[in-house]
MOPAC internal coordinates of N, CA, C and O (Angstrom, degrees):
PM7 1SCF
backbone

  N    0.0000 0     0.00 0     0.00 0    0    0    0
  C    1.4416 1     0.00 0     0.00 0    1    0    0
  C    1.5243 1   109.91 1     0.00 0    2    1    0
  O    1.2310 1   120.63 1   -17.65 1    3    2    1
  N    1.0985 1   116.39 1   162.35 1    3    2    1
  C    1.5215 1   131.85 1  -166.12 1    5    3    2
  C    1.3947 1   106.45 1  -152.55 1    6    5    3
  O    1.2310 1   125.72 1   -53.38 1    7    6    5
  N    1.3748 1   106.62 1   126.62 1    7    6    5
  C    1.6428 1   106.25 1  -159.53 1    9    7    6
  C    1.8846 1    88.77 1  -118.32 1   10    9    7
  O    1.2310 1   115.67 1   -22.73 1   11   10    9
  N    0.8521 1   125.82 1   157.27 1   11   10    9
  C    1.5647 1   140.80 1   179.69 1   13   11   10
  C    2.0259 1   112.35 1  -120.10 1   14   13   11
  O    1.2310 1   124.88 1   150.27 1   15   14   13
  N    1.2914 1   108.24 1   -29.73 1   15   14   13
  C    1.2312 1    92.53 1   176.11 1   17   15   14
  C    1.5531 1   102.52 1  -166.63 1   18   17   15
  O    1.2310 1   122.08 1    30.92 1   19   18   17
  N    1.2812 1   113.61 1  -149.08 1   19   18   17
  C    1.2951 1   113.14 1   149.34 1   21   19   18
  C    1.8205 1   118.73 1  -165.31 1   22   21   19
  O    1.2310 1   119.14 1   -29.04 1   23   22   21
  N    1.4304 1   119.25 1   150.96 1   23   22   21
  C    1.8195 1    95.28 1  -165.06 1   25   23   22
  C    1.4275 1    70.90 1  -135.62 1   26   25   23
  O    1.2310 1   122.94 1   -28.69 1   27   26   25
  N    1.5735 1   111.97 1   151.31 1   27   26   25
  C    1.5139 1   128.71 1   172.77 1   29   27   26
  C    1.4490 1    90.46 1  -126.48 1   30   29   27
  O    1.2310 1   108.65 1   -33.75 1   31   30   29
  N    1.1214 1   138.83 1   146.25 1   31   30   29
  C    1.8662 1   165.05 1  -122.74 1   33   31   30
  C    1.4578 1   113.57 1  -164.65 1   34   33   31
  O    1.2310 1   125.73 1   -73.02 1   35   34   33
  N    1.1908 1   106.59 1   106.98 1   35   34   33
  C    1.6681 1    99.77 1  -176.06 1   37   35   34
  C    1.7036 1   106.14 1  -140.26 1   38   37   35
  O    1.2310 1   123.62 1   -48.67 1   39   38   37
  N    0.6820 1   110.66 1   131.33 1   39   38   37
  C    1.9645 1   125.35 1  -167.58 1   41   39   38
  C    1.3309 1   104.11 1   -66.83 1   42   41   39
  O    1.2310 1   123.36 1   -40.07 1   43   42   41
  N    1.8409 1   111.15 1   139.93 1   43   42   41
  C    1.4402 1   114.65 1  -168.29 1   45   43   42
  C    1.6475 1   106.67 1  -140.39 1   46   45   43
  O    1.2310 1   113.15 1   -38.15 1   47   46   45
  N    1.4004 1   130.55 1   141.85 1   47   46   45
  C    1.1430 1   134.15 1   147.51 1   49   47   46
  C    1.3128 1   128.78 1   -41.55 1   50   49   47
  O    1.2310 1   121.42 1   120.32 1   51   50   49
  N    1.3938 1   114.89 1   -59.68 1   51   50   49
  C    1.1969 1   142.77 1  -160.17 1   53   51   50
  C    1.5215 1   114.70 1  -148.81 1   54   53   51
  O    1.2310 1   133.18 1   -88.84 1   55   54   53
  N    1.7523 1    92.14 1    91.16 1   55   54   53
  C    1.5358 1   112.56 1   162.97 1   57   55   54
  C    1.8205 1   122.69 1   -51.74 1   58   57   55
  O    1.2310 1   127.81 1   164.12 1   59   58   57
  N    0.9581 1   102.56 1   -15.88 1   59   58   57
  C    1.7186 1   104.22 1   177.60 1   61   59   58
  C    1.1501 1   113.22 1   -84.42 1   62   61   59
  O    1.2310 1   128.51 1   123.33 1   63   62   61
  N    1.5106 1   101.22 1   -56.67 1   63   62   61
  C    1.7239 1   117.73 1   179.07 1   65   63   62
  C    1.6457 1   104.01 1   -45.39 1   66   65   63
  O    1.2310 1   130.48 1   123.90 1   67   66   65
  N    1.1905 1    97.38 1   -56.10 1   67   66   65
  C    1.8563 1    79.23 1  -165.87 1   69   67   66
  C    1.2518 1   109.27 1  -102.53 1   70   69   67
  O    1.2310 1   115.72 1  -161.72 1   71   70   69
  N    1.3891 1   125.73 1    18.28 1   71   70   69
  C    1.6811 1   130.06 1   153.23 1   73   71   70
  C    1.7400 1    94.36 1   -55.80 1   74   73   71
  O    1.2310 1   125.11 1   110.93 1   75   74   73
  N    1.7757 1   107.79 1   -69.07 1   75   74   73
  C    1.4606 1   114.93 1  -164.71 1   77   75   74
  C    1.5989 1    96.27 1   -34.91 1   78   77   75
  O    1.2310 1   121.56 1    99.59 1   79   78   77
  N    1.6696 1   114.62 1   -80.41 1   79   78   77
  C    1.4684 1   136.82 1  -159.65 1   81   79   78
  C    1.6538 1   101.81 1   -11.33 1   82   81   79
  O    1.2310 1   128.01 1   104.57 1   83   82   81
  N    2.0915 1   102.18 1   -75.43 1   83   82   81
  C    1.4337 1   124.39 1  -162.91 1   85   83   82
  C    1.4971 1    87.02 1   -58.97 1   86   85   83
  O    1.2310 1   104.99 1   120.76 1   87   86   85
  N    1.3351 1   145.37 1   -59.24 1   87   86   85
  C    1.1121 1   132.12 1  -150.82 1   89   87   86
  C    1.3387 1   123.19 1   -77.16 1   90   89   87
  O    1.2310 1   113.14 1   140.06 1   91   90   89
  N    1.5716 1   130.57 1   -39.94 1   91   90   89
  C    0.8419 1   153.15 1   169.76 1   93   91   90
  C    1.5528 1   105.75 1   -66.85 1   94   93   91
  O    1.2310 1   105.09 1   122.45 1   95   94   93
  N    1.4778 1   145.19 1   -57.55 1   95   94   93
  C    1.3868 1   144.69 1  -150.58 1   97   95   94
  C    1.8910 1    95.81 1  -110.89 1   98   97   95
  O    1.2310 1   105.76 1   159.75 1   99   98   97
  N    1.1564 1   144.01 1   -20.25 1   99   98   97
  C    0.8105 1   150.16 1  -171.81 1  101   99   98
  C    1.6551 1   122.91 1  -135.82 1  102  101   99
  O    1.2310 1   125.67 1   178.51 1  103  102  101
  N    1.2349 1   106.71 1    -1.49 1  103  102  101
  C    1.7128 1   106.99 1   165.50 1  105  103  102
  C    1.5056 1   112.71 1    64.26 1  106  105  103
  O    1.2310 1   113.49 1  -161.12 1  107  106  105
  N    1.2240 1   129.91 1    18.88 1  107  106  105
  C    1.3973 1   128.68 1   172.42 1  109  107  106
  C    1.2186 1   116.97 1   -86.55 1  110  109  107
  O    1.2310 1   122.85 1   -43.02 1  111  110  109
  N    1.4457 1   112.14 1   136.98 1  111  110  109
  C    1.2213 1   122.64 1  -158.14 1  113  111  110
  C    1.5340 1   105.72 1  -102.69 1  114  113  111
  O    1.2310 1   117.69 1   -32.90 1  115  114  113
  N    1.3164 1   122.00 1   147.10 1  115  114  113
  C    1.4781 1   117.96 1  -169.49 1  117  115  114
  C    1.4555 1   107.83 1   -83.41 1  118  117  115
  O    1.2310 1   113.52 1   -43.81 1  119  118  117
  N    1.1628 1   129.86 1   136.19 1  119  118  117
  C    1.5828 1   146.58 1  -175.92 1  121  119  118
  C    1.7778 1   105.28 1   -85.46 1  122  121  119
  O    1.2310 1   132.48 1   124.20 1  123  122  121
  N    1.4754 1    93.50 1   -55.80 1  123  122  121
  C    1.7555 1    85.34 1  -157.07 1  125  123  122
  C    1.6944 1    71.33 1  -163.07 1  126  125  123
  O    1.2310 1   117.24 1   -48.64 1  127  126  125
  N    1.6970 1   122.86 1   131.36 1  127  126  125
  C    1.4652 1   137.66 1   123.95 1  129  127  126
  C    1.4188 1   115.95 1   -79.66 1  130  129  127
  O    1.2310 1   117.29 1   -50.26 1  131  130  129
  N    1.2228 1   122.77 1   129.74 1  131  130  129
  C    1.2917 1   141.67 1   178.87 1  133  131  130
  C    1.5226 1   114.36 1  -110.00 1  134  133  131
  O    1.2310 1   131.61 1   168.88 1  135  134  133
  N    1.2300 1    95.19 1   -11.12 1  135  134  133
  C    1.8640 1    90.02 1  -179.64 1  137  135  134
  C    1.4901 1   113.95 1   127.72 1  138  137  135
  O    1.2310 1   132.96 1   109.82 1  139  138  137
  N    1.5189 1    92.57 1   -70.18 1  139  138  137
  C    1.3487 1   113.01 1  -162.28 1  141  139  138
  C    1.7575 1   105.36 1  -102.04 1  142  141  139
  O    1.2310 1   118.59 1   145.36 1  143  142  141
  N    1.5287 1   120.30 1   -34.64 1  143  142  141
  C    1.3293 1   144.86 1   142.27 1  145  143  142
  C    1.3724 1   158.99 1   -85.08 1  146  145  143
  O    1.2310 1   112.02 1   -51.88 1  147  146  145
  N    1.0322 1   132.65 1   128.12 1  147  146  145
  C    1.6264 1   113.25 1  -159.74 1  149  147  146
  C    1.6042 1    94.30 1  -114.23 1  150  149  147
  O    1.2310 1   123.54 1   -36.06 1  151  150  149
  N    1.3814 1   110.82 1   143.94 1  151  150  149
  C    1.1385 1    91.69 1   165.58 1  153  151  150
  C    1.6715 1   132.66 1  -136.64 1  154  153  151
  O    1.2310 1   108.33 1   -58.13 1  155  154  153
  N    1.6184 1   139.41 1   121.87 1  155  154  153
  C    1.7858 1   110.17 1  -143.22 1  157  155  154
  C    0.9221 1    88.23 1  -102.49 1  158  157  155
  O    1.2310 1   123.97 1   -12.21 1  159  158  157
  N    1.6507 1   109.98 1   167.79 1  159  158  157
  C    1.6290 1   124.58 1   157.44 1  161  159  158
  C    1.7777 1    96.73 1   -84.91 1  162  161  159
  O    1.2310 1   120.07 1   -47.10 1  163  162  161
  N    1.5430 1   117.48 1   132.90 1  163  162  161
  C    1.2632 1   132.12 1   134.93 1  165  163  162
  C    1.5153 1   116.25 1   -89.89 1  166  165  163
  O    1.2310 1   126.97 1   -46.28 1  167  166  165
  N    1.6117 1   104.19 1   133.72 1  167  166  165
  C    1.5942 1   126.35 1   171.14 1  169  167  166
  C    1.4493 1   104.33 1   -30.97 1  170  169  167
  O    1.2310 1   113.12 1   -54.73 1  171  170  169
  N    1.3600 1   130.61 1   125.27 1  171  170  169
  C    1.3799 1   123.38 1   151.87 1  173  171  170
  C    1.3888 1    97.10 1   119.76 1  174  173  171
  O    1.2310 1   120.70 1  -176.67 1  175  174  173
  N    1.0595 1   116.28 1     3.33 1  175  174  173
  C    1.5966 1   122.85 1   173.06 1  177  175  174
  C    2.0841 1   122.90 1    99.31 1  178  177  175
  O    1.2310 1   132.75 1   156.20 1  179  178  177
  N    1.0923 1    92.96 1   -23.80 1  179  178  177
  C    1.7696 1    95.06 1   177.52 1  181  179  178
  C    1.6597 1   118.51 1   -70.19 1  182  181  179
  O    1.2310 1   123.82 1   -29.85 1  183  182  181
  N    0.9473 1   110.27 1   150.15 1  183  182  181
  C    1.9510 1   110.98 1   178.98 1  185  183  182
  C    1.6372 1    88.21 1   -92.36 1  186  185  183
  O    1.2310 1   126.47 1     6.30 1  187  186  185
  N    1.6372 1   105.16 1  -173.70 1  187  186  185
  C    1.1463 1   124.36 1   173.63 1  189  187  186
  C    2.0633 1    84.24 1  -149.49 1  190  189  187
  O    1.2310 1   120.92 1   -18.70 1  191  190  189
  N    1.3090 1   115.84 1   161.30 1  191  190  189
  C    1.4618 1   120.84 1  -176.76 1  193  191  190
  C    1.7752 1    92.78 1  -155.20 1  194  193  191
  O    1.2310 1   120.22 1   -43.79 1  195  194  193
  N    1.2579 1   117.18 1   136.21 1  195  194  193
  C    1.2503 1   119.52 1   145.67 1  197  195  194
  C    1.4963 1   114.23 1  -130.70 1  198  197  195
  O    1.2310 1   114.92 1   -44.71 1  199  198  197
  N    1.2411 1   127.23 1   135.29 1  199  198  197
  C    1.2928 1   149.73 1   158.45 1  201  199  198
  C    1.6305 1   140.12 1  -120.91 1  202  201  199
  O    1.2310 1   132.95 1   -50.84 1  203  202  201
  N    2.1160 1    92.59 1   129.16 1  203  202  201
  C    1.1448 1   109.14 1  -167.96 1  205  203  202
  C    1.7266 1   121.37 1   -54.24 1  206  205  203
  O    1.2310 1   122.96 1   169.23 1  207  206  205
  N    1.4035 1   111.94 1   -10.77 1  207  206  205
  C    1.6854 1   114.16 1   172.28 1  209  207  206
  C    1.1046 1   121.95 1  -112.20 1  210  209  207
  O    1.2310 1   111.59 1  -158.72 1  211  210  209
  N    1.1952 1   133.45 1    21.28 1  211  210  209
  C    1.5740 1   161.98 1   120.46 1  213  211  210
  C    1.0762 1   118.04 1   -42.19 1  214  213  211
  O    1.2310 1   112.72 1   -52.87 1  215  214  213
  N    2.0323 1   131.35 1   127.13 1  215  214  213
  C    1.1864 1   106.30 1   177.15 1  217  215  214
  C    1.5133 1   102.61 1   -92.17 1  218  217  215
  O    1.2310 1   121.86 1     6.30 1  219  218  217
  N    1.9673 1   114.05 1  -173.70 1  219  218  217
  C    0.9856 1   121.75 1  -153.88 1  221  219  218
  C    1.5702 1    94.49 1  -106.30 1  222  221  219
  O    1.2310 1   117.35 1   -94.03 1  223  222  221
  N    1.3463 1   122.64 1    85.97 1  223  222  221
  C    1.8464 1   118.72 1   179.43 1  225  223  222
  C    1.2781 1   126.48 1   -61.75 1  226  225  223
  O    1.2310 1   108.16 1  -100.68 1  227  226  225
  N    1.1465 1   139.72 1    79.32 1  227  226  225
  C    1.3055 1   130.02 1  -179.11 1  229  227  226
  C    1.3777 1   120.05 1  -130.63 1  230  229  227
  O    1.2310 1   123.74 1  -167.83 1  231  230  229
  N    1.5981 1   110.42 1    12.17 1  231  230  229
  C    1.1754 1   114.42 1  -162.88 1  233  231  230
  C    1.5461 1   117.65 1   -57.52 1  234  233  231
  O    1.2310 1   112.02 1   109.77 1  235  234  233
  N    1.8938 1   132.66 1   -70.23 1  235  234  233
  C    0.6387 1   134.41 1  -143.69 1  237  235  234
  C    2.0711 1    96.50 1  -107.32 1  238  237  235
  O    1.2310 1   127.87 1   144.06 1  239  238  237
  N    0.8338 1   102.45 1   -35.94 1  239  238  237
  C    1.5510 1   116.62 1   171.25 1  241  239  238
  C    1.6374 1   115.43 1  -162.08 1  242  241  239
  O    1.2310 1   122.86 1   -74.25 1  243  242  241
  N    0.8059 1   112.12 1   105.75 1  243  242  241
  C    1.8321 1   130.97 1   173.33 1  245  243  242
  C    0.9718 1   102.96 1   -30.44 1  246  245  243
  O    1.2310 1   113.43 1   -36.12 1  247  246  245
  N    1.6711 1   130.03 1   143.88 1  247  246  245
  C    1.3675 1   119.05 1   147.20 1  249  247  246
  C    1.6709 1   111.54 1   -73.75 1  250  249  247
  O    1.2310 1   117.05 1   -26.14 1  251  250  249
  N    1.3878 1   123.21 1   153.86 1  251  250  249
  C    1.4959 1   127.19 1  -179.12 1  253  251  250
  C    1.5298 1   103.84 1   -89.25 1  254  253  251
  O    1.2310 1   124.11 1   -32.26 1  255  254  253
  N    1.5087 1   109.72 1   147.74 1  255  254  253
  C    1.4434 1   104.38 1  -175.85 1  257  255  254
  C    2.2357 1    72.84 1  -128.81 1  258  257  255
  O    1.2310 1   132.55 1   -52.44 1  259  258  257
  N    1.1244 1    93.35 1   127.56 1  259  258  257
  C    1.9964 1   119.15 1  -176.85 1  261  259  258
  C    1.3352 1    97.83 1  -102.88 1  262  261  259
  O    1.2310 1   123.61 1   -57.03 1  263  262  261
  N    1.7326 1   110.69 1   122.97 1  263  262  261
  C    1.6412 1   106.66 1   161.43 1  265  263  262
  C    1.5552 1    84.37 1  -110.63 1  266  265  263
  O    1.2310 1   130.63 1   -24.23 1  267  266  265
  N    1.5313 1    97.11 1   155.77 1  267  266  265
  C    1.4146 1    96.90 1   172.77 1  269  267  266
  C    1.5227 1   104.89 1  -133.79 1  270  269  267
  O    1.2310 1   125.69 1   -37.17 1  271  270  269
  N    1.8175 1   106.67 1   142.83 1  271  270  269
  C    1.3855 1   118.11 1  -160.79 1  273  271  270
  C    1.3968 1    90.66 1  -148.57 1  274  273  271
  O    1.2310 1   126.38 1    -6.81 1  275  274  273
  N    1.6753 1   105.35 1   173.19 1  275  274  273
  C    1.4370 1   140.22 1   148.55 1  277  275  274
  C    1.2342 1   126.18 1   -61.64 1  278  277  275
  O    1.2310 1   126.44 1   137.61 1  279  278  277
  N    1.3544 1   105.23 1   -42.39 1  279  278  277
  C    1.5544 1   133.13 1  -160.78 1  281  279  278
  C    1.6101 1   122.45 1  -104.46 1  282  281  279
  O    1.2310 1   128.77 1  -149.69 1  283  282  281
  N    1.5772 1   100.71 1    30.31 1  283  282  281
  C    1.7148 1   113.98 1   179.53 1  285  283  282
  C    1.6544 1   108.66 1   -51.87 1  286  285  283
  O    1.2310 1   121.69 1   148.52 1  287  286  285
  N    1.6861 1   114.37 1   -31.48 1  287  286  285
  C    1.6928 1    93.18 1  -172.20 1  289  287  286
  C    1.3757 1    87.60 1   -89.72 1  290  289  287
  O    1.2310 1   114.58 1   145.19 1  291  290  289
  N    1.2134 1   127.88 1   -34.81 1  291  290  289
  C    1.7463 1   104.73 1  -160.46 1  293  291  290
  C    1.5929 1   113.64 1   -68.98 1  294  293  291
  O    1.2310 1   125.12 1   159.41 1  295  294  293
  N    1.8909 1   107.77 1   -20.59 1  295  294  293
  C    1.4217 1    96.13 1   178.96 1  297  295  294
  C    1.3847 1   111.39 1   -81.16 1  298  297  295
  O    1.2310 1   123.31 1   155.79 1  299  298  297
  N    1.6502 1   111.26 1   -24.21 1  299  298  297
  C    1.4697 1    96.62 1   171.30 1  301  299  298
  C    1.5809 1   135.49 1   -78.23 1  302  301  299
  O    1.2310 1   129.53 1   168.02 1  303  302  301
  N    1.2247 1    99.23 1   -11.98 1  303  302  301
  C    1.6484 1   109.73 1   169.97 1  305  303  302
  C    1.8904 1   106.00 1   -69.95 1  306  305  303
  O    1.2310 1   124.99 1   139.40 1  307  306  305
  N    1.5753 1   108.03 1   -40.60 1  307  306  305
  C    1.6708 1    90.55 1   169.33 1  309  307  306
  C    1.2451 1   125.40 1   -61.73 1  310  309  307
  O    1.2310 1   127.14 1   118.81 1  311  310  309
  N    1.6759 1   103.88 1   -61.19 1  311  310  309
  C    1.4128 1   119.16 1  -171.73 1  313  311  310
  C    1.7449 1   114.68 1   -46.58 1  314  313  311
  O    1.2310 1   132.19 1   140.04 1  315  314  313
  N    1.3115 1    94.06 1   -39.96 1  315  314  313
  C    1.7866 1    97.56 1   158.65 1  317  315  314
  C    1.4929 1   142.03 1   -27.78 1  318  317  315
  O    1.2310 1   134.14 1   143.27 1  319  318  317
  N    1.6694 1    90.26 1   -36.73 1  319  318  317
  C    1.4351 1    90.30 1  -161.95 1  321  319  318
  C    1.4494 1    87.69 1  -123.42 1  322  321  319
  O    1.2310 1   121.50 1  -148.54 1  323  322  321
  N    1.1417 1   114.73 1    31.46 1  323  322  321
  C    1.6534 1   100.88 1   157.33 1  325  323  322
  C    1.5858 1   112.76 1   -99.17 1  326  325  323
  O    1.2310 1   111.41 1   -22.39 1  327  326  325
  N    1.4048 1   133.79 1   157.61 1  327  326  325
  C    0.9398 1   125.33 1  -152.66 1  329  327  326
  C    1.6487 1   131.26 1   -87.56 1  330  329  327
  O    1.2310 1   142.65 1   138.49 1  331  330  329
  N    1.5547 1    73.62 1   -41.51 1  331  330  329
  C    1.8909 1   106.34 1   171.40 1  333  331  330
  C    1.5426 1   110.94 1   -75.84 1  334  333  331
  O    1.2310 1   114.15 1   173.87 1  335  334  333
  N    1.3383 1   128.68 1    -6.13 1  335  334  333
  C    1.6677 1   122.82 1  -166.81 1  337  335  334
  C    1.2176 1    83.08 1  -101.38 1  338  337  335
  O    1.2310 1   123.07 1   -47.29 1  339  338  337
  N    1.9819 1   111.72 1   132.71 1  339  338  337
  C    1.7335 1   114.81 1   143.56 1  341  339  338
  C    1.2308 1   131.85 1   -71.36 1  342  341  339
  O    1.2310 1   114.37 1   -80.68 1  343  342  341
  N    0.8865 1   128.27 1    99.32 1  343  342  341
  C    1.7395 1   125.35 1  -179.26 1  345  343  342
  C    1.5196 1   113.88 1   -63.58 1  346  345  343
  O    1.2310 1   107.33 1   -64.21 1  347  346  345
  N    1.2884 1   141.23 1   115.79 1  347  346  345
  C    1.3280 1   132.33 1   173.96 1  349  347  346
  C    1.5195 1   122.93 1   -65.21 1  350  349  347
  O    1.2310 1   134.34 1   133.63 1  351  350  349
  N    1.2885 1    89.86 1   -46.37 1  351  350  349
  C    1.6224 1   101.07 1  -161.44 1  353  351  350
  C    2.0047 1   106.92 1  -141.62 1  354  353  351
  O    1.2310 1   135.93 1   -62.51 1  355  354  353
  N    1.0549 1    86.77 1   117.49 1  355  354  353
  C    1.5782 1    74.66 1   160.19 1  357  355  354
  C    1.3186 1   139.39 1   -72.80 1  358  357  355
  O    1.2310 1   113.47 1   -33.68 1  359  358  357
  N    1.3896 1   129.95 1   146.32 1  359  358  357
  C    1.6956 1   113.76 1  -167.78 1  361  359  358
  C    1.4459 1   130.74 1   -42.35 1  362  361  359
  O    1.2310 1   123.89 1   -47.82 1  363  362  361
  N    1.4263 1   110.15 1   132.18 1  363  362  361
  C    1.6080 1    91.71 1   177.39 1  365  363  362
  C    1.6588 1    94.46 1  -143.97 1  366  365  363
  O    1.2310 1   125.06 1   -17.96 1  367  366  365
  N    1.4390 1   107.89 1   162.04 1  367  366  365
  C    1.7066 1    95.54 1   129.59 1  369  367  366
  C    0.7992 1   177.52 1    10.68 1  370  369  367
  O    1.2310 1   111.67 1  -143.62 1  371  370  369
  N    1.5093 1   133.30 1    36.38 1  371  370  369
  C    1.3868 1   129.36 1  -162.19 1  373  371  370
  C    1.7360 1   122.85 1   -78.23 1  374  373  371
  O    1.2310 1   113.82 1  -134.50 1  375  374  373
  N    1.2861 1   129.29 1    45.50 1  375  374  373
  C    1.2676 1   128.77 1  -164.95 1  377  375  374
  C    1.6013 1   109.26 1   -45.54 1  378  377  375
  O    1.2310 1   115.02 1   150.19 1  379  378  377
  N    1.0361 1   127.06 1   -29.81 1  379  378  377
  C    1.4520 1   110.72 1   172.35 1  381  379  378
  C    1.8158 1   125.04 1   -62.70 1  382  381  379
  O    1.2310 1   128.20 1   176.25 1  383  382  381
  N    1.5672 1   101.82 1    -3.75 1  383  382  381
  C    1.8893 1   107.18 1  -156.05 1  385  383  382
  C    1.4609 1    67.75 1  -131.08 1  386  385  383
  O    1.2310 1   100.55 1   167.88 1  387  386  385
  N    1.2321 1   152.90 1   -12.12 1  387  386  385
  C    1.7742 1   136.91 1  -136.08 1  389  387  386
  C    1.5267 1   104.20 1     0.53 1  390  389  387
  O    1.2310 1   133.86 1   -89.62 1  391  390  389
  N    1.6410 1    90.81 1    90.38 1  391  390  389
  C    1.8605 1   110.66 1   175.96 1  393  391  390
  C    1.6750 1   104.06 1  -153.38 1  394  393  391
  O    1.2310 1   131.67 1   -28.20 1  395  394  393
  N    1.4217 1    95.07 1   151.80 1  395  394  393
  C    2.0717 1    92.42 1   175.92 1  397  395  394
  C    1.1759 1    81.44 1  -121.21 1  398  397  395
  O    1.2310 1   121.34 1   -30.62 1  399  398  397
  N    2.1257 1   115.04 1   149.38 1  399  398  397
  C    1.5037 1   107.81 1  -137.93 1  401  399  398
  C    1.9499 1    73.29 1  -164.88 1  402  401  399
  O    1.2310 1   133.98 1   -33.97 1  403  402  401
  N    1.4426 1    90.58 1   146.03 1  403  402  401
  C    1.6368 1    97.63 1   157.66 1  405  403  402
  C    1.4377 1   101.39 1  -150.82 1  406  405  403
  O    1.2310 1   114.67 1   -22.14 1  407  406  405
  N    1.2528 1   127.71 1   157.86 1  407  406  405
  C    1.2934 1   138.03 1   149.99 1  409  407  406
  C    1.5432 1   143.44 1  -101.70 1  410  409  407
  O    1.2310 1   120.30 1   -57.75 1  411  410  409
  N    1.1165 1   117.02 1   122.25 1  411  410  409
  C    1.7504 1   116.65 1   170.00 1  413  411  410
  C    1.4518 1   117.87 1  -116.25 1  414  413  411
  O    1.2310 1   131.80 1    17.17 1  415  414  413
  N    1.2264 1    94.82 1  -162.83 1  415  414  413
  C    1.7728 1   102.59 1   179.56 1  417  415  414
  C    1.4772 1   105.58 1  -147.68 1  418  417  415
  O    1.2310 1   117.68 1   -40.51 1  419  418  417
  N    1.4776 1   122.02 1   139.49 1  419  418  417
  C    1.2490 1   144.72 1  -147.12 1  421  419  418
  C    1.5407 1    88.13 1   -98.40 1  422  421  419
  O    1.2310 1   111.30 1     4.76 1  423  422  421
  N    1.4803 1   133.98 1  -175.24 1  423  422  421
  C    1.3432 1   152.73 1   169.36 1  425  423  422
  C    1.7358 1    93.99 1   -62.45 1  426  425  423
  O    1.2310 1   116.03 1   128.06 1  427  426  425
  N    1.0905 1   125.14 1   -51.94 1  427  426  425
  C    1.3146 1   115.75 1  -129.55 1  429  427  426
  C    1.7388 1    80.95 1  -105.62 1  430  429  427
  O    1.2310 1   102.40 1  -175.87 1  431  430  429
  N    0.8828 1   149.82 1     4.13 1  431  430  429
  C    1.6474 1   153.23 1  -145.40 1  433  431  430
  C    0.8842 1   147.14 1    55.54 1  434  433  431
  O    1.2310 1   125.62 1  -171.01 1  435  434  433
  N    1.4316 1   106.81 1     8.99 1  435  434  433
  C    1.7658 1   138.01 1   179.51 1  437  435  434
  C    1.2695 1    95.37 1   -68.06 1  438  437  435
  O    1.2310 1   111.87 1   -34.76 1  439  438  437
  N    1.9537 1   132.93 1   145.24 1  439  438  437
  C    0.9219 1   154.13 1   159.55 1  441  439  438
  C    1.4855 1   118.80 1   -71.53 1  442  441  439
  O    1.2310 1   114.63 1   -47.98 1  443  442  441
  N    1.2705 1   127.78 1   132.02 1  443  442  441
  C    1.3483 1   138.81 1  -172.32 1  445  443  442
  C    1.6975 1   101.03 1  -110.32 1  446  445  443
  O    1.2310 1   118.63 1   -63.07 1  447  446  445
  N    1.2635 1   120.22 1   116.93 1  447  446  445
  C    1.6408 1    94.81 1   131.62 1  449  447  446
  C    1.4596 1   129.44 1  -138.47 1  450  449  447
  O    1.2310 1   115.68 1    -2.72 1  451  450  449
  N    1.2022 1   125.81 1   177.28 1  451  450  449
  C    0.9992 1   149.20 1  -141.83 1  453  451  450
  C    1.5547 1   111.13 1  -126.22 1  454  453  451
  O    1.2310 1   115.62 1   -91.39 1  455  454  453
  N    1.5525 1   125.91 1    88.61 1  455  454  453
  C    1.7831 1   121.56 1  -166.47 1  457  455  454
  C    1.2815 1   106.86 1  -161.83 1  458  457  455
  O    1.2310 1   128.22 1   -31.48 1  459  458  457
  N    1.1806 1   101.77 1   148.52 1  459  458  457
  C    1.5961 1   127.96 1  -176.70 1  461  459  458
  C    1.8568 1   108.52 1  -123.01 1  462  461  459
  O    1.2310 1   128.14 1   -70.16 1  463  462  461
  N    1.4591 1   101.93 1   109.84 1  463  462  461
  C    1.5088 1   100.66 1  -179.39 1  465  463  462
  C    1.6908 1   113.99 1   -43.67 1  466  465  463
  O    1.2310 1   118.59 1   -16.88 1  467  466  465
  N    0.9214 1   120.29 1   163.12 1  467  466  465
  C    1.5227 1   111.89 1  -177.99 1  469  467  466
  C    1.9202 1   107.70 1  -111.13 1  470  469  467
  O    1.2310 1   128.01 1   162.85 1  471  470  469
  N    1.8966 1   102.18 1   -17.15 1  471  470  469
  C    1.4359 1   110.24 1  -178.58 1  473  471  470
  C    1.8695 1   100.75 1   -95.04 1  474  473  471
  O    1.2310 1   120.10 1   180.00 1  475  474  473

């Protein structure tokens, strides 16, 4: 088998709202609008997709959507100070995963984080 990419799909209220969010707080660049779906390129080869006829899952525990970087304090020192982003957690430690890790929350209530393996 021969794989070409990969797109993960996650259900949205509001296609604008989280066009701005990903684009604006995270620098992803739009791949393809379809209308009803948007869909970005993330660095390193994976898509990200949200779509308006998709529902929005976040009820009981979110699935996590992970960018992974170098630059966990400097993105959390921006993303910080924007007004509208929830920050969960400030960076720490994860010695059980050996990862440095922060958490937010997207428009739609999907969980973000933000980690750099440490191995």
């Amino acid at each position: 088998m021969k794989w070409d990419g990969n797109i993960s799909f996650y259900g949205t209220d509001d296609l604008n709202q989280t066009d701005q969010f990903y684009r604006n707080n995270f620098n992803l660049k739009l791949f393809k609008d379809q209308e009803k779906c948007r869909i970005y390129k993330i660095p390193g080869g994976a898509m990200l997709g949200f779509c308006e006829h998709m529902d929005v899952l976040t009820k009981n525990k979110s699935p996590i959507i992970t960018f992974l970087t170098d630059d966990v304090d400097e993105i959390y020192e921006k993303l910080s100070k924007v007004k509208d982003i929830e920050i969960l957690s400030e960076p720490v430690h994860n010695k059980e995963f050996s990862i440095y890790q922060f958490f937010l929350k997207d428009p739609n209530g999907y969980t973000i984080e933000v980690q750099n393996f440490l191995n």
